[in-house]
Biopython code that builds the backbone (N, CA, C, O; Angstrom):
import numpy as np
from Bio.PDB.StructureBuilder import StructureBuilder

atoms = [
    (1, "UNK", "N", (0.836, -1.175, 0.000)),
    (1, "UNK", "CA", (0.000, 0.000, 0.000)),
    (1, "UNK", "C", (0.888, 1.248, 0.000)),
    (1, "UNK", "O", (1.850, 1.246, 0.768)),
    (2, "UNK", "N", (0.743, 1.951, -0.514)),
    (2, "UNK", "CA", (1.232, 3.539, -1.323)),
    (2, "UNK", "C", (0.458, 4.197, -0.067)),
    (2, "UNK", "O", (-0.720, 4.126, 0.283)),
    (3, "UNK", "N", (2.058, 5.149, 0.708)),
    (3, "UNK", "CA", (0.938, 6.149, 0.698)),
    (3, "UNK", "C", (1.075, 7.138, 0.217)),
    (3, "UNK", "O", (2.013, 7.238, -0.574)),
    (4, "UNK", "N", (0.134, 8.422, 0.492)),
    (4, "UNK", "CA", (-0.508, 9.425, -0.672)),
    (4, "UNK", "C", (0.506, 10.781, -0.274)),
    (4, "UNK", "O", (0.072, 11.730, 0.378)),
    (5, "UNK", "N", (1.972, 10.699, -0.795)),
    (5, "UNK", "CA", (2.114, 11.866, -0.630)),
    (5, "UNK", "C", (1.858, 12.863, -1.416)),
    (5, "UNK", "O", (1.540, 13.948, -0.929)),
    (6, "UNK", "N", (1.940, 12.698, -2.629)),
    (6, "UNK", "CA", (1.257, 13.875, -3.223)),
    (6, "UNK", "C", (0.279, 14.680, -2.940)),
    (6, "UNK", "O", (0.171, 15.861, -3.271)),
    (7, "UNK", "N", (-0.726, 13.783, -2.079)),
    (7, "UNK", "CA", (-2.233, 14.852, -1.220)),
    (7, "UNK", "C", (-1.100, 15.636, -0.200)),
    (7, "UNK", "O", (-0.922, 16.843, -0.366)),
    (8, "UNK", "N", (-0.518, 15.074, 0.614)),
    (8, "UNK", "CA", (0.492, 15.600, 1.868)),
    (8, "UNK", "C", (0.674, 17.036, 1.030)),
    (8, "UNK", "O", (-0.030, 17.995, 1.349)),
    (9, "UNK", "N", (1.615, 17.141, -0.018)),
    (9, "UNK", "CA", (2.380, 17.604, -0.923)),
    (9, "UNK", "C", (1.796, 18.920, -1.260)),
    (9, "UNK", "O", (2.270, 20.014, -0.953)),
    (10, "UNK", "N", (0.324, 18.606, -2.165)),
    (10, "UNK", "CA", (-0.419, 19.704, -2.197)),
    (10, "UNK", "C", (-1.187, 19.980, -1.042)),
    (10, "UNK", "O", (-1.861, 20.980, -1.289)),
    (11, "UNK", "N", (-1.412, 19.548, 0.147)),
    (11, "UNK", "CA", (-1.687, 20.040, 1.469)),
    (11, "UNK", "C", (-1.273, 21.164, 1.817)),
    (11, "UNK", "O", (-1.835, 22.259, 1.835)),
    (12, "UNK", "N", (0.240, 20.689, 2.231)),
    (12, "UNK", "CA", (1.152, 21.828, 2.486)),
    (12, "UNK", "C", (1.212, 22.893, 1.141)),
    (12, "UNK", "O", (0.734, 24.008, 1.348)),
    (13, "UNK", "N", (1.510, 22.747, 0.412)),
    (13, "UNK", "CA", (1.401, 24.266, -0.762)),
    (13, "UNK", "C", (-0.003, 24.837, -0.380)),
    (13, "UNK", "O", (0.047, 26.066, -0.364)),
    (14, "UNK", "N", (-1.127, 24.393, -0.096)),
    (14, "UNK", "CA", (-2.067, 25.009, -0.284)),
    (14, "UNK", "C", (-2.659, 25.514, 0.962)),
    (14, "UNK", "O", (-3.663, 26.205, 1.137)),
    (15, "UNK", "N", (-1.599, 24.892, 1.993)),
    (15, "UNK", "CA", (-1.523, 25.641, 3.462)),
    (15, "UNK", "C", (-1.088, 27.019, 3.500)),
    (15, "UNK", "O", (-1.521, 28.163, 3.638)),
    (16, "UNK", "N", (0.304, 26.159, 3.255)),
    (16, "UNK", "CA", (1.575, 27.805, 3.170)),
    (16, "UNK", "C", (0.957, 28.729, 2.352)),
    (16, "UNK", "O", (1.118, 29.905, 2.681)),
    (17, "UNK", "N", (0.205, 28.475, 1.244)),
    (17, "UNK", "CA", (-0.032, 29.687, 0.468)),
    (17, "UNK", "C", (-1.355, 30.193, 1.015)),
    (17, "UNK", "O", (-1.200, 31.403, 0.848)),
    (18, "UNK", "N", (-2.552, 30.049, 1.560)),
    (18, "UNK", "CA", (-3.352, 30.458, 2.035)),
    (18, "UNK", "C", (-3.101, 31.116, 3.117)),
    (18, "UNK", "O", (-3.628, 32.223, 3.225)),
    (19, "UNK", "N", (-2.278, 30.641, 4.149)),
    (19, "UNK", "CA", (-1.846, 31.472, 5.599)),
    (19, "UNK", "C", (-0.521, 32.383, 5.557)),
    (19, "UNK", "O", (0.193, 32.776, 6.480)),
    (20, "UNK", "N", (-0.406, 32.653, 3.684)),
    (20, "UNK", "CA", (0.888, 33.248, 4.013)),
    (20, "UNK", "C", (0.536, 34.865, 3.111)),
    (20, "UNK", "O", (0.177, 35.064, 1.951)),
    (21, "UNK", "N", (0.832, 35.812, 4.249)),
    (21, "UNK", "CA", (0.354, 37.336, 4.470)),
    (21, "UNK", "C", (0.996, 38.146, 3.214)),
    (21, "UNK", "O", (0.374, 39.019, 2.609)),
    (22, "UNK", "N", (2.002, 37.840, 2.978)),
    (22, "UNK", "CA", (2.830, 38.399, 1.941)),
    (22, "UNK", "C", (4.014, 37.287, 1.635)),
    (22, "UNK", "O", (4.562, 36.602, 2.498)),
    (23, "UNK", "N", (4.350, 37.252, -0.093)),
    (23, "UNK", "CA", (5.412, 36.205, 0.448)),
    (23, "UNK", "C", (6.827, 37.308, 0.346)),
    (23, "UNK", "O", (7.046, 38.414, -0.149)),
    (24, "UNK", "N", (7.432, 36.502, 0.957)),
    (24, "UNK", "CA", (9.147, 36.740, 1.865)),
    (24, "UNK", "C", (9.577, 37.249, 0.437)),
    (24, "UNK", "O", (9.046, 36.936, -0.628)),
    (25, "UNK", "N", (10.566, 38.033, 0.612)),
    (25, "UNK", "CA", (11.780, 38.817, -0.447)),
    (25, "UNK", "C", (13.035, 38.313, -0.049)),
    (25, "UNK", "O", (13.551, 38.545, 1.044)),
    (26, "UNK", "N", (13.524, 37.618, -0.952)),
    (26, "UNK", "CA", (14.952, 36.799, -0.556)),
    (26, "UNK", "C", (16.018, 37.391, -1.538)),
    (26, "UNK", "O", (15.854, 37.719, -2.713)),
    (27, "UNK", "N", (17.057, 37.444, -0.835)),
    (27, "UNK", "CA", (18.074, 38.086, -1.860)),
    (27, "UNK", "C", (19.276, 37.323, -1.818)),
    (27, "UNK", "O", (19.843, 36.988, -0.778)),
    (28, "UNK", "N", (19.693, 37.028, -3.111)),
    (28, "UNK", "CA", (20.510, 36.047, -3.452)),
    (28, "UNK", "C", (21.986, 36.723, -4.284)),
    (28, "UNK", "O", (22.248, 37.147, -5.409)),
    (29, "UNK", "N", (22.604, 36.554, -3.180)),
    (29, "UNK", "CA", (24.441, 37.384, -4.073)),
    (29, "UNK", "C", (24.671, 36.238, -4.718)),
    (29, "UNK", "O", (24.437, 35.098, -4.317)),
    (30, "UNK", "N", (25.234, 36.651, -5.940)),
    (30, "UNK", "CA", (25.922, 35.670, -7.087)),
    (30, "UNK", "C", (27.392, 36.492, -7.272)),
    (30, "UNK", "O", (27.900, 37.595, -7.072)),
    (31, "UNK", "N", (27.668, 35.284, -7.746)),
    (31, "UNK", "CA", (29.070, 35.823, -8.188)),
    (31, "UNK", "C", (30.138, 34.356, -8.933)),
    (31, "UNK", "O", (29.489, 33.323, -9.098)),
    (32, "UNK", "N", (31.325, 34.308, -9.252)),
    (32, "UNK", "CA", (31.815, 33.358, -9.491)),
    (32, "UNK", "C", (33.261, 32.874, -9.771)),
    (32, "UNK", "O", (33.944, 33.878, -9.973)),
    (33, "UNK", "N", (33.961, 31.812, -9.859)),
    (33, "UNK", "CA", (35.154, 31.654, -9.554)),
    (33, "UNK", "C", (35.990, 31.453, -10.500)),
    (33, "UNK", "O", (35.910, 30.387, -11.109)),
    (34, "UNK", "N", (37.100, 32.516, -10.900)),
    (34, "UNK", "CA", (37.618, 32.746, -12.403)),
    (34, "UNK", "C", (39.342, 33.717, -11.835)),
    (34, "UNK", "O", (39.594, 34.836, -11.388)),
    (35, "UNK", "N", (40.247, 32.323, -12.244)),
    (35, "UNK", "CA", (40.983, 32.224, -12.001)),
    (35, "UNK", "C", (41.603, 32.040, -10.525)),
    (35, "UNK", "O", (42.600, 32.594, -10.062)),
    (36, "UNK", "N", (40.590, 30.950, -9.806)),
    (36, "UNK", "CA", (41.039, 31.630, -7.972)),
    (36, "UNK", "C", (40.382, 32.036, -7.464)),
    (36, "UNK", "O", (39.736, 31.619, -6.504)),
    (37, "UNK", "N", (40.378, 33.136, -8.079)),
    (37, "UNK", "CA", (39.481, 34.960, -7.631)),
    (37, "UNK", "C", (38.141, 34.737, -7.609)),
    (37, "UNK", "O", (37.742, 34.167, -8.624)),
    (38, "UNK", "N", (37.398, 34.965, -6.883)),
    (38, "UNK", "CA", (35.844, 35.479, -6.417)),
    (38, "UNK", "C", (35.228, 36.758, -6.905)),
    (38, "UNK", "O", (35.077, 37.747, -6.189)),
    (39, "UNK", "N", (34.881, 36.677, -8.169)),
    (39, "UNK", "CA", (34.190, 37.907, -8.654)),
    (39, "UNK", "C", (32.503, 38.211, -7.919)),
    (39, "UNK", "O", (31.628, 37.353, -7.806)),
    (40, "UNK", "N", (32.433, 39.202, -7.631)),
    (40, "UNK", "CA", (30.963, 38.902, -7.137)),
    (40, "UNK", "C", (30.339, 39.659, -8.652)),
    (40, "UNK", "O", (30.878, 40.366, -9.503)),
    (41, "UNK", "N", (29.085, 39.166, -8.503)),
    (41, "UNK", "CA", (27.745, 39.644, -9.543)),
    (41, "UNK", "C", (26.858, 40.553, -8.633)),
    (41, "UNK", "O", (27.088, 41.151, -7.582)),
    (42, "UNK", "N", (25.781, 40.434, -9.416)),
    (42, "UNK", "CA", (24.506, 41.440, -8.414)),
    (42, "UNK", "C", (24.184, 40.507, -7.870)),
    (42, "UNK", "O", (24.582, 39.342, -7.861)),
    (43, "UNK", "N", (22.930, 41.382, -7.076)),
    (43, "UNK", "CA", (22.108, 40.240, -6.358)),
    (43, "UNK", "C", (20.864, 39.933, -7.076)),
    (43, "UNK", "O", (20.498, 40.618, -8.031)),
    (44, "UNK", "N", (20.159, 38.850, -6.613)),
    (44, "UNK", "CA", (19.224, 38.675, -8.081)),
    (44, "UNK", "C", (17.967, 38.591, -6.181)),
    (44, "UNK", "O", (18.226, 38.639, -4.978)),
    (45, "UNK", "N", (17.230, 38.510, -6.668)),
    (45, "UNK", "CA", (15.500, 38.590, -6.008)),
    (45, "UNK", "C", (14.799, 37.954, -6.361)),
    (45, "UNK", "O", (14.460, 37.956, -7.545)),
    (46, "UNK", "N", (14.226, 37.033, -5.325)),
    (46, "UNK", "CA", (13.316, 36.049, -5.426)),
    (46, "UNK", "C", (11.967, 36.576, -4.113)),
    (46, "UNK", "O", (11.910, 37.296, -3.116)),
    (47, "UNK", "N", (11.074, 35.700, -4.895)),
    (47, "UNK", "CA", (10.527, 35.811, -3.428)),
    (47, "UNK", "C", (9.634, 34.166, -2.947)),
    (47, "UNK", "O", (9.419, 33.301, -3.797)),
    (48, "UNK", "N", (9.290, 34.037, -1.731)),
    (48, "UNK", "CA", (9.087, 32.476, -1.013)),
    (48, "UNK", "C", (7.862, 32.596, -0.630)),
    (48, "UNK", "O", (7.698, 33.664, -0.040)),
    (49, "UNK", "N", (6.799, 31.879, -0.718)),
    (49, "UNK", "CA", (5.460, 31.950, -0.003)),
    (49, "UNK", "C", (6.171, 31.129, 0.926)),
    (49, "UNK", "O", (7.055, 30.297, 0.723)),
    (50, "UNK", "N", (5.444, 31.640, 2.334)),
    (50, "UNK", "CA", (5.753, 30.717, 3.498)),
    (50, "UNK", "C", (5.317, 31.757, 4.960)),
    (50, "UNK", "O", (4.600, 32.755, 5.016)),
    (51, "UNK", "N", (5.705, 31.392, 5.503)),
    (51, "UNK", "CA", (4.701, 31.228, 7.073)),
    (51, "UNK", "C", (5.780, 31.609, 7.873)),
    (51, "UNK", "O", (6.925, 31.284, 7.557)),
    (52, "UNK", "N", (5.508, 32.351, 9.007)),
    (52, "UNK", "CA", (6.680, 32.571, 10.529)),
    (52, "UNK", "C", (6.162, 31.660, 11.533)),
    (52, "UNK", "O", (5.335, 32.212, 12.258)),
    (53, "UNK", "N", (6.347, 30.638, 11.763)),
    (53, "UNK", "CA", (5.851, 29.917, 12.356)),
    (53, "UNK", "C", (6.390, 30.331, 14.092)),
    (53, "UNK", "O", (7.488, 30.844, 14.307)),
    (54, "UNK", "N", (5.389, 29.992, 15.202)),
    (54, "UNK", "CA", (6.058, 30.242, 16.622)),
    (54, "UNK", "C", (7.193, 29.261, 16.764)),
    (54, "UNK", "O", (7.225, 28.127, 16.286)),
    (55, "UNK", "N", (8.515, 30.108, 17.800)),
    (55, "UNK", "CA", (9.341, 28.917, 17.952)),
    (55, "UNK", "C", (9.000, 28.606, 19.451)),
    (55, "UNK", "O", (8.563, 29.420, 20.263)),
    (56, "UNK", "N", (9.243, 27.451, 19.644)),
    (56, "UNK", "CA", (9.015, 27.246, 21.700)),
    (56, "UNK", "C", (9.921, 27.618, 22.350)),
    (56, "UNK", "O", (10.969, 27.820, 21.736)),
    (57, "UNK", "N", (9.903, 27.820, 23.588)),
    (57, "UNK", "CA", (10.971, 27.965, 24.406)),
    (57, "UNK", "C", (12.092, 27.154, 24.716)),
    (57, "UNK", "O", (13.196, 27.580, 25.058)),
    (58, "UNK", "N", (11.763, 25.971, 24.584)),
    (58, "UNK", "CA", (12.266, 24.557, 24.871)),
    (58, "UNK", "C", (13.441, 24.155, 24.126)),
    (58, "UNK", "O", (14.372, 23.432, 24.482)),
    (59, "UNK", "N", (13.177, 24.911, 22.734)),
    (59, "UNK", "CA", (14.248, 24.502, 21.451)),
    (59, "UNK", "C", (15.516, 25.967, 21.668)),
    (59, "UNK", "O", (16.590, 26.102, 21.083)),
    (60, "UNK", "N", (15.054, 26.633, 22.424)),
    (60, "UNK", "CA", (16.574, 28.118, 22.113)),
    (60, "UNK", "C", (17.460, 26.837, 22.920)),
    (60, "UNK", "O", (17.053, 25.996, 23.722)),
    (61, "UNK", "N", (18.541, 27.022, 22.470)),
    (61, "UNK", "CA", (19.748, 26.700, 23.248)),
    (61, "UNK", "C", (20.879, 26.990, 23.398)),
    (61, "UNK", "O", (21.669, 26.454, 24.175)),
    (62, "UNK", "N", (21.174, 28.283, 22.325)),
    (62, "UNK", "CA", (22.066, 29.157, 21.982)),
    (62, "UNK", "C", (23.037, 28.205, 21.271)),
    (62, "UNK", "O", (24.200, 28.474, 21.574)),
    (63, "UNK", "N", (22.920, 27.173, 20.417)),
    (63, "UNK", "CA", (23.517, 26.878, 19.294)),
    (63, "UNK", "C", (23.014, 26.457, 18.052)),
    (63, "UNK", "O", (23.703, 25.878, 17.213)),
    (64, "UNK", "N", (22.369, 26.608, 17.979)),
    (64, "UNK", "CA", (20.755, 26.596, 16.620)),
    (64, "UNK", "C", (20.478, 27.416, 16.759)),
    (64, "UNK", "O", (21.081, 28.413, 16.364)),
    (65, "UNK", "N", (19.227, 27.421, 17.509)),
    (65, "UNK", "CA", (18.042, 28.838, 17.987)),
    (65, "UNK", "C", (18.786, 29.516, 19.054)),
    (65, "UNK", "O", (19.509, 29.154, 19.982)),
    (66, "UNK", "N", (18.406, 30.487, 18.649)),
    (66, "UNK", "CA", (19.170, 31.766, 19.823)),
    (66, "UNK", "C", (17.384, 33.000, 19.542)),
    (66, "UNK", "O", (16.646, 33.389, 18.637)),
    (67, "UNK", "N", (17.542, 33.098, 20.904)),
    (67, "UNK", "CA", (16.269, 34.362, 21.362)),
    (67, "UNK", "C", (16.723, 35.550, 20.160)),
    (67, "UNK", "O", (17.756, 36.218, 20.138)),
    (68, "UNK", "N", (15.536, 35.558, 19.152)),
    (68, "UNK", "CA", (15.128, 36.969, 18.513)),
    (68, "UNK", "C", (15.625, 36.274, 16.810)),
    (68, "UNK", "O", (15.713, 36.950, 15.785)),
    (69, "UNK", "N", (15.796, 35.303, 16.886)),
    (69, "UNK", "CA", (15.864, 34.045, 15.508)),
    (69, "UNK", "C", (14.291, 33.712, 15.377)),
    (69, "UNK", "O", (13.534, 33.467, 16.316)),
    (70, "UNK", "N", (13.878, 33.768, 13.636)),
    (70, "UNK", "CA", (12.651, 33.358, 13.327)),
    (70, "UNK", "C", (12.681, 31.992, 12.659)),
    (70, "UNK", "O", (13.586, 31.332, 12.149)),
    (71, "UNK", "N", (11.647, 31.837, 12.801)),
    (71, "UNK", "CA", (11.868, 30.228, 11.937)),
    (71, "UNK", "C", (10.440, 30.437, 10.960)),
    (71, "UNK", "O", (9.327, 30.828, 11.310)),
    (72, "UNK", "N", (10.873, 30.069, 9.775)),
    (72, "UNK", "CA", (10.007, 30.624, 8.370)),
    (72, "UNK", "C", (9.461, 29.134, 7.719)),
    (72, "UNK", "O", (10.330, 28.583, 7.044)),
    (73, "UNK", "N", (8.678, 28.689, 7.775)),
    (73, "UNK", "CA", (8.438, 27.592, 6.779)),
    (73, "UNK", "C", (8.037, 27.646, 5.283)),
    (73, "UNK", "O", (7.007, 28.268, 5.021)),
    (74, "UNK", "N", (8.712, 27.081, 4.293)),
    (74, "UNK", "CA", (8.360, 28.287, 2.688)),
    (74, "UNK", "C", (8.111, 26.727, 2.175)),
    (74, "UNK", "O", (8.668, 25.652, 2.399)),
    (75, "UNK", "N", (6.850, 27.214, 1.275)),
    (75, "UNK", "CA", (6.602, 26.304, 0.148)),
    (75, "UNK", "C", (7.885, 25.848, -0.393)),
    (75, "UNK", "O", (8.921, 26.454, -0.121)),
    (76, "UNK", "N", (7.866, 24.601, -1.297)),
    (76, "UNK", "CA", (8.853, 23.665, -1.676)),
    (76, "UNK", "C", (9.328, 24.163, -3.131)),
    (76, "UNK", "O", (10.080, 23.462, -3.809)),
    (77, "UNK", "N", (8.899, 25.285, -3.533)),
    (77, "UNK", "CA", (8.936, 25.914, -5.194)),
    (77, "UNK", "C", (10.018, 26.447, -5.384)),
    (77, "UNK", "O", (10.593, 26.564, -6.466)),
    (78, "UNK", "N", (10.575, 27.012, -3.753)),
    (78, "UNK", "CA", (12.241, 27.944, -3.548)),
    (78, "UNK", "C", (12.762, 27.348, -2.554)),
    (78, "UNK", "O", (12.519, 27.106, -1.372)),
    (79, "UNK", "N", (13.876, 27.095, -3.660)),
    (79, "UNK", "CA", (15.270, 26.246, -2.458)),
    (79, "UNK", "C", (15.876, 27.264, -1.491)),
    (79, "UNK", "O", (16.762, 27.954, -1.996)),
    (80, "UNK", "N", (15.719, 27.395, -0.792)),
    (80, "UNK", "CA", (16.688, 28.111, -0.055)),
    (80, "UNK", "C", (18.184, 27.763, 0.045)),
    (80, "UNK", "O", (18.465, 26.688, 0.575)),
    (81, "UNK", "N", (19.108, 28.500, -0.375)),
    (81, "UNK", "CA", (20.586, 28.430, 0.686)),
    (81, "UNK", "C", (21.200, 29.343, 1.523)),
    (81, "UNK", "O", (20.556, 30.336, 1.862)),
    (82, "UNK", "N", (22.203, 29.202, 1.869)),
    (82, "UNK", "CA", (22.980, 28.831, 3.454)),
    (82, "UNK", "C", (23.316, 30.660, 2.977)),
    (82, "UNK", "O", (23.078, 31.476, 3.867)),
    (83, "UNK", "N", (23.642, 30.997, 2.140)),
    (83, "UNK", "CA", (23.331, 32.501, 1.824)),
    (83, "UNK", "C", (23.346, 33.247, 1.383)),
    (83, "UNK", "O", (24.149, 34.034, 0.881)),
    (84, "UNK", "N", (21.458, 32.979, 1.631)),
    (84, "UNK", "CA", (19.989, 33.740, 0.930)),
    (84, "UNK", "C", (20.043, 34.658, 2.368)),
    (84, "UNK", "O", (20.561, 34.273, 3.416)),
    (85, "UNK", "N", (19.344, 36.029, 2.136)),
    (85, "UNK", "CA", (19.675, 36.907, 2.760)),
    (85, "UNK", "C", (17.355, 36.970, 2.935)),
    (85, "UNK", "O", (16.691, 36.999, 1.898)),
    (86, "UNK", "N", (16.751, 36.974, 4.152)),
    (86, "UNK", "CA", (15.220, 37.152, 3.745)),
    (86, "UNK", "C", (15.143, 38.552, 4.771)),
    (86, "UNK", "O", (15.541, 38.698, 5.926)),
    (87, "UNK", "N", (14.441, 39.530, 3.811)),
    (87, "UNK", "CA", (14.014, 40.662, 4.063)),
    (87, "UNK", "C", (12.752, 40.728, 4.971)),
    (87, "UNK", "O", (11.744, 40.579, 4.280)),
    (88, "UNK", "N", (12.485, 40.894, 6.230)),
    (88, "UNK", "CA", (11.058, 40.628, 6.921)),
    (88, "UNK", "C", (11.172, 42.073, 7.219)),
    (88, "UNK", "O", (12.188, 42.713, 7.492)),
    (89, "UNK", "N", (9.583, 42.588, 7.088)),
    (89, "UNK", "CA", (9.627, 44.348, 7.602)),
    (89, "UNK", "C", (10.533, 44.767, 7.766)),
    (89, "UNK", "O", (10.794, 44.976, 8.951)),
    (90, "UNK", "N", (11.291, 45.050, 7.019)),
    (90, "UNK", "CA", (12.525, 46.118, 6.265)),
    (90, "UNK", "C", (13.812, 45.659, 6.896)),
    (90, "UNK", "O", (14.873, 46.223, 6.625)),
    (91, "UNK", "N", (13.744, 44.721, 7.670)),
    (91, "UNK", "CA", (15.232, 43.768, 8.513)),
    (91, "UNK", "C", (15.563, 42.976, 7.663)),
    (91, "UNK", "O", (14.735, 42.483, 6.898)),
    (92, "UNK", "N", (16.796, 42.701, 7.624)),
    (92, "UNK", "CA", (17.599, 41.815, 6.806)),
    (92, "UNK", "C", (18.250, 40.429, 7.869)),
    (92, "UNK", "O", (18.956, 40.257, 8.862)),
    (93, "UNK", "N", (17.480, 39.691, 6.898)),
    (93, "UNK", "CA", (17.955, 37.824, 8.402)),
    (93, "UNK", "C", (18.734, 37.366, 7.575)),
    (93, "UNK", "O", (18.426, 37.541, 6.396)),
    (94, "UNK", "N", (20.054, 36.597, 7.894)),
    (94, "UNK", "CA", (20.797, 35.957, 7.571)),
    (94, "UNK", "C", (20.501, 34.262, 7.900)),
    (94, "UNK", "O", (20.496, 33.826, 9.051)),
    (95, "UNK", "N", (20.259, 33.410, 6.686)),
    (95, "UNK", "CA", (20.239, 31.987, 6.762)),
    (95, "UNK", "C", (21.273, 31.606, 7.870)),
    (95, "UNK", "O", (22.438, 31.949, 7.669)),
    (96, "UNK", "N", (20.965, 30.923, 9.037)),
    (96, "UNK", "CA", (21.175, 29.734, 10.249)),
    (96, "UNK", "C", (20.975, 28.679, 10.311)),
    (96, "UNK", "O", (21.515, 28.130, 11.270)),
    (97, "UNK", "N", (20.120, 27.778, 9.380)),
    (97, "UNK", "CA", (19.858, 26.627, 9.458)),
    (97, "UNK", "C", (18.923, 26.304, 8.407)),
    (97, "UNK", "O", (17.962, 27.070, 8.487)),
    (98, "UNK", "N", (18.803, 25.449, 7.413)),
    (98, "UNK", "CA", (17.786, 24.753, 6.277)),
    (98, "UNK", "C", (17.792, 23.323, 6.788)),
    (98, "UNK", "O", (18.700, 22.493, 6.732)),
    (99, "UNK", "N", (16.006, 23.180, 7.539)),
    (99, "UNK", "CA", (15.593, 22.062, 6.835)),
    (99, "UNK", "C", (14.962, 21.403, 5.974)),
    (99, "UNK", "O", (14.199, 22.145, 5.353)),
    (100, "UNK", "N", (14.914, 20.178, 5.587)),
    (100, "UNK", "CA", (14.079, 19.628, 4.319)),
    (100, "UNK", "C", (13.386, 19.157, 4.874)),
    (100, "UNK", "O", (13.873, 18.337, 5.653)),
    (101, "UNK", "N", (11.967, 19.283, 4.903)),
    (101, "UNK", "CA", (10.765, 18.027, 5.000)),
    (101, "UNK", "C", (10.463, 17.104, 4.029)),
    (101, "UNK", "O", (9.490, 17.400, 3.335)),
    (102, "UNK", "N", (11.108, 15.903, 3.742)),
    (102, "UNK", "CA", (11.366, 15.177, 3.059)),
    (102, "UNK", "C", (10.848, 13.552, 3.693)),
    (102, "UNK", "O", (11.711, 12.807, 4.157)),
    (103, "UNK", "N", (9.442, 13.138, 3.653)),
    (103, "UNK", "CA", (9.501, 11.825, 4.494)),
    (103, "UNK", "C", (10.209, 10.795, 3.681)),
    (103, "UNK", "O", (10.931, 9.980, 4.256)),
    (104, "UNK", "N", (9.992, 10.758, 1.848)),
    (104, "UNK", "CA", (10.050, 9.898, 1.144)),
    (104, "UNK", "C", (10.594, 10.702, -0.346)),
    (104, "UNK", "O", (11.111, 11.815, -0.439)),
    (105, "UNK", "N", (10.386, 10.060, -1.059)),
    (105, "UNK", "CA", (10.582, 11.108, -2.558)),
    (105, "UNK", "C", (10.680, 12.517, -2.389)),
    (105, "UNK", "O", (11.588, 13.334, -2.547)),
    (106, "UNK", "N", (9.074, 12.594, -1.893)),
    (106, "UNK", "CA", (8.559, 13.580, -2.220)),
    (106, "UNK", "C", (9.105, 14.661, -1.109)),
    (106, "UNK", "O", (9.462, 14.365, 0.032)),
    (107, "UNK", "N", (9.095, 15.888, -1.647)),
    (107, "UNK", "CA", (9.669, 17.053, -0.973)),
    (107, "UNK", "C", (8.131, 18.046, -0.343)),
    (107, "UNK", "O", (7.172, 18.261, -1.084)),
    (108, "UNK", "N", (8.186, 18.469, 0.924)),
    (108, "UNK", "CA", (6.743, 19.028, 1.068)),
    (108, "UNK", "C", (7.227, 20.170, 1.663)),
    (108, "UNK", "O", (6.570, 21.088, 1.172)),
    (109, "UNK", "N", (8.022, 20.618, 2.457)),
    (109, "UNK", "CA", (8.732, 22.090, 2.707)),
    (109, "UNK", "C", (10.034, 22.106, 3.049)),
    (109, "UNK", "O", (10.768, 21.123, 2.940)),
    (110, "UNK", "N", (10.462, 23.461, 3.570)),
    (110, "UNK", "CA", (11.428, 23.764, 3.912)),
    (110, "UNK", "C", (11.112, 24.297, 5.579)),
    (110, "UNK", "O", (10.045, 24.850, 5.848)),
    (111, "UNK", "N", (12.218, 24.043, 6.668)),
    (111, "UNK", "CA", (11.705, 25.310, 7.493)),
    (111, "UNK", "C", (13.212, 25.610, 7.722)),
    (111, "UNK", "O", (14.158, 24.849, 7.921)),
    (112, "UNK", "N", (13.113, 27.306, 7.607)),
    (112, "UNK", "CA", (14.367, 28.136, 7.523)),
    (112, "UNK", "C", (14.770, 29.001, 8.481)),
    (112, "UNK", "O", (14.425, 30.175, 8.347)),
    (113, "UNK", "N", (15.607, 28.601, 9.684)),
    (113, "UNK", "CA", (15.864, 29.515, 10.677)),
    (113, "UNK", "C", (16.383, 30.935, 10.240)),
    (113, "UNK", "O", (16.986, 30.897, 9.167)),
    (114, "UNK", "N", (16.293, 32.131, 10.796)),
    (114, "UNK", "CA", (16.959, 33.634, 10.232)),
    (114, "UNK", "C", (17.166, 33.829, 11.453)),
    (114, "UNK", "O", (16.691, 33.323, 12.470)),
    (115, "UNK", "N", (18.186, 34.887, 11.200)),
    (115, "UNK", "CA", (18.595, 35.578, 12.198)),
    (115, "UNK", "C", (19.378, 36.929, 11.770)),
    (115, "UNK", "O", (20.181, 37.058, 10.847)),
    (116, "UNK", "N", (18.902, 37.946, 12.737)),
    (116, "UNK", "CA", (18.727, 39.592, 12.141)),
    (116, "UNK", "C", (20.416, 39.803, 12.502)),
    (116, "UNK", "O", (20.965, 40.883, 12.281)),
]
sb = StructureBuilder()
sb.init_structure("model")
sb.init_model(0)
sb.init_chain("A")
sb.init_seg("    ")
for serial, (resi, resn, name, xyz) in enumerate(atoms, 1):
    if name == "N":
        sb.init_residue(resn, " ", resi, " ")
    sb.init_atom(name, np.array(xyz, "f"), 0.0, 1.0, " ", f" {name:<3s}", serial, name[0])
structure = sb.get_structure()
């Protein structure tokens, strides 16, 4: 017996995108490696449907979560990396942690710690 992740799959997209207020502005430096040297590029702009989800008290421990760190859960459409820069009311968070929600194949979110 199969089970149904694809319902899971579009669950979550059709969660995150219904409960999500505005989606996130992510900013992504490019650049690249030519001769050695690290040229940087611009930054290019994306943006993430996804959610600020509450964090508990239980999880700060000051080596992950640290007090005044958000934790963002974003539809599965934008990969996040290690650093994507996400703009929340005019603050700039620096990527701390990417996870994958991944039970099987199928991919159903991300949740993305920031920190200002």
């Amino acid at each position: 017996m199969n089970f149904p992740y694809a319902r899971l799959q579009a669950s979550a997209d059709r969660l995150l995108t219904r409960f999500n207020e505005s989606p996130f502005e992510v900013i992504r430096k490019g650049g690249v490696m030519f001769s050695g040297e690290y040229i940087e590029n611009s930054e290019a702009t994306f943006s993430a449907v996804g959610v600020i989800v509450p964090r508990e008290k239980t999880k700060i421990n000051n080596t992950t979560t640290q007090i005044g760190d958000l934790i963002i859960t974003i539809r599965r459409d934008f990969v996040p990396l290690m650093s994507d820069i996400f703009v929340i009311d005019g603050g700039r968070y620096n990527v701390v942690n990417i996870e994958n929600f991944k039970p099987s194949v199928t991919e159903l979110c991300y949740r993305v710690i920031v920190r200002k």
